[in-house]
Every structure is written in structure tokens, then in C-alpha cells.
N, C-alpha and C positions, 0 to 999 in steps of 0.2 A: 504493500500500500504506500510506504513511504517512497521508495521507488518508482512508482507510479506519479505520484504528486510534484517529487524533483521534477524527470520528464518532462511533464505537462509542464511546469513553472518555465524550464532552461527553452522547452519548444516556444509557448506563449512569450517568451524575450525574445526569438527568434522575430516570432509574425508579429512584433512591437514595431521593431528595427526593420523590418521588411515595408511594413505598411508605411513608415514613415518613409520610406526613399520612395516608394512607388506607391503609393495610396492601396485605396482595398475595392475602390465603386465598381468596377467594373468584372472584378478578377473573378473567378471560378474558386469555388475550396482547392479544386485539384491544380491549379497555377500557384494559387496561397502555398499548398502542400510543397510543389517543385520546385517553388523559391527558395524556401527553409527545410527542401533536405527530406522530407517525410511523406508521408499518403494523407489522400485527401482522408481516408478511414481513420488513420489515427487523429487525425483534427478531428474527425467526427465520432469516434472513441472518446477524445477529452476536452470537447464542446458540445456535443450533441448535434448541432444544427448550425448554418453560418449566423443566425442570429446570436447563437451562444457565444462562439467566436465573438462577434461584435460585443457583445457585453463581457467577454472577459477581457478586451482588449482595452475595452471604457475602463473597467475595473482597476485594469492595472496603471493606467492612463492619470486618471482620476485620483490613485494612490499617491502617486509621484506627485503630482501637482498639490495635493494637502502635505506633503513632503519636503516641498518646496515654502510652501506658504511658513512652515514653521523655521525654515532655515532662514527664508526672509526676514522673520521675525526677531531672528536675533542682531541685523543689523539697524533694523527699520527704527525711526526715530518718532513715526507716530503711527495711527492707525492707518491716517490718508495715504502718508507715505509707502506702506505696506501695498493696503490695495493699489497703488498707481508702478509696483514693481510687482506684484503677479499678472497685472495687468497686462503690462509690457513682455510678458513670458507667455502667458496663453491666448495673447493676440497677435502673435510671431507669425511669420510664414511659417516655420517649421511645424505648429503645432496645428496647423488649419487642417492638416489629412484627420487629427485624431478631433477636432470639433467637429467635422463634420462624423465621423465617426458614431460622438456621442449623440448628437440627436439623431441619426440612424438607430444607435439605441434606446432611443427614449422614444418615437416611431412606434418600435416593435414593444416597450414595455407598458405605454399608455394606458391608463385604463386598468392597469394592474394591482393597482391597489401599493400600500407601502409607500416609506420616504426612502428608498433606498439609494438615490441617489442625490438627495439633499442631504438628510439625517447626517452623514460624515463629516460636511461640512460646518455644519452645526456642532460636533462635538469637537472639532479642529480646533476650530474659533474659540474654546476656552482655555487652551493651553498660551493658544495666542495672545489673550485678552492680560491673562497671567501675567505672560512676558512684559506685556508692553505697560501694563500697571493700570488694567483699565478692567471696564466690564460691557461686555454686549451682549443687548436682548434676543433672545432667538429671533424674533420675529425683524429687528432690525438685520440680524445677518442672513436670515431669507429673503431679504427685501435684497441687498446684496448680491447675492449668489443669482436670483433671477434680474437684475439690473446687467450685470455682466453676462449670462448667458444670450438674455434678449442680445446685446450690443455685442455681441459672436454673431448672432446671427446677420447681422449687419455688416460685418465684416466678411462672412463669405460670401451673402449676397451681394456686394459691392465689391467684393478685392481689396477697399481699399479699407485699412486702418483710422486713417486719422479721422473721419468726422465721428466714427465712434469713439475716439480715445476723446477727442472736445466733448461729444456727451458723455461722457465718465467724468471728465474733469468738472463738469455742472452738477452731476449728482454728487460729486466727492464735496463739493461747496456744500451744494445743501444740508448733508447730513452730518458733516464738520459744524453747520450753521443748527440745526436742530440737539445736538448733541451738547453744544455751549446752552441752548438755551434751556438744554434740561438739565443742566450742571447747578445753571444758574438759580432754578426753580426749585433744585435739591437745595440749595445752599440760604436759599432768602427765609427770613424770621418767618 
């Protein structure tokens, strides 16, 4: 069994590294398969289906990048700060095979009940929160998490980064501006 799960982990690094150089839209399991070395039946042994692929690829995806978020965190000087450098990492050319990826996966999981691909981020954000000597409301870091998501979507549908990075940098005002004024509201007699 453990043998089995290496495998499946060192194969799914493979079709990470695979789908980033050459995307995944159009490919066949069995092209996936002959890229990285393997049969399409073993992908389909330790995905089930190429939806499962696609969600474990999110999975892994998605891990790294709350991975990221905490390693930012140790340099970051505020929250803004933070959000305006994952920012700038997951609205990368490089990372755009695996955005669209993700809502490829969110596509096929709609409708299915469960936060399982918010919920992480949710629990992320308090080690975060920690660091940086602050606290944030769940429901402000899902406001968050679908602010950026939405403005991914902008950026594949346009190619172009910047007019969603200026709307990022208008919700990061706002919420930097609503955050003061609930400081200030905590603070007053």
C-alpha cells in the first residue's frame, strides 16, 4: 500500500511538471500517460477517471500554493503586502495551465456539495494571521479567495494580467480601508 501511494505521488509530480510545459486541454490520458513514462491504465489505476487526474492535479496545485502563501508570510510586512505577492505568483504565465486546470475542476465538482476547495484556505489563513500579528474573519478570507479567483478568470479570459492586478489593487484599498475602520470601532469608548 505504501508502495502504491509513493508511485502514485512521484507519477502525479511527473503529470504536474508535464502539464505545466505543455498544458493538459486537449491531451488524451494515453498522450498524458506517454509523456510521463507510464499507461494510460495506470493513470487510470491511480485517478480513476481524467476528471480525477484533474483534481488531483488541482490538489497538488493548490497545496503548493497554500505553501507558498505561508512562506510569503514570513517575509511579508503586512497583510496587503502578502496578498499583492501571491498575487503576483498565481497570476504568472506559468501558473495559467494549472488555473485553468482548477476550474476544469470545479466544472466537474459543482454541485457536489462540501468546501473542499475553499475550506484549506480558510485554515491556511490562521497560521498566516498568527504570523503577521493579526486576525481574519472566515468570511472576510472567502470574500478573498473568490475576489482572486473571479480576477483569474479575467486573466485567462483576456491574457492579459494587468487590468486584473489594478482590480486587486482596488479591493486591497478597500479592505485595508474597512479593516482600519473596524480597528477603529474595536478601539472607541
Amino acid at each position: 500500500m505504501v508502495h502504491s501511494l509513493v508511485m502514485a505521488d512521484s507519477l502525479l509530480q511527473r503529470i504536474v511538471a508535464d502539464v505545466a510545459a505543455r498544458g493538459i486541454q486537449d491531451r488524451s490520458l494515453r498522450e498524458i500517460a506517454r509523456a510521463v513514462g507510464t499507461s494510460h491504465r495506470m493513470l487510470l489505476y491511480h485517478f480513476g477517471s481524467r476528471e480525477g487526474l484533474v483534481a488531483a492535479i488541482v490538489a497538488e496545485v493548490e497545496a503548493a500554493q497554500r505553501e507558498l502563501l505561508l512562506e510569503l508570510a514570513q517575509r511579508a510586512e503586512s497583510p496587503a503586502g502578502l496578498v499583492r505577492a501571491l498575487w503576483q505568483r498565481v497570476s504568472s504565465e506559468e501558473m495559467r495551465p494549472f488555473v485553468r486546470l482548477f476550474f476544469e475542476s470545479v466544472s466537474h465538482t459543482a454541485g457536489a456539495g462540501g468546501d473542499h476547495l475553499t475550506a484549506p484556505w480558510l485554515d491556511s489563513t490562521q497560521s498566516v494571521a498568527a504570523h503577521l500579528g493579526t486576525t481574519f474573519e472566515p468570511d472576510e478570507i472567502r470574500l478573498g479567495v473568490a475576489v482572486v479567483r473571479g480576477l483569474l478568470i479575467d486573466v485567462l479570459a483576456t491574457g492579459d494580467a494587468g487590468p486584473a492586478t489594478r482590480s486587486l489593487e482596488r479591493y486591497i484599498e478597500l479592505w485595508e480601508r474597512e479593516r482600519a475602520a473596524g480597528r477603529r470601532a474595536a478601539a472607541a469608548p
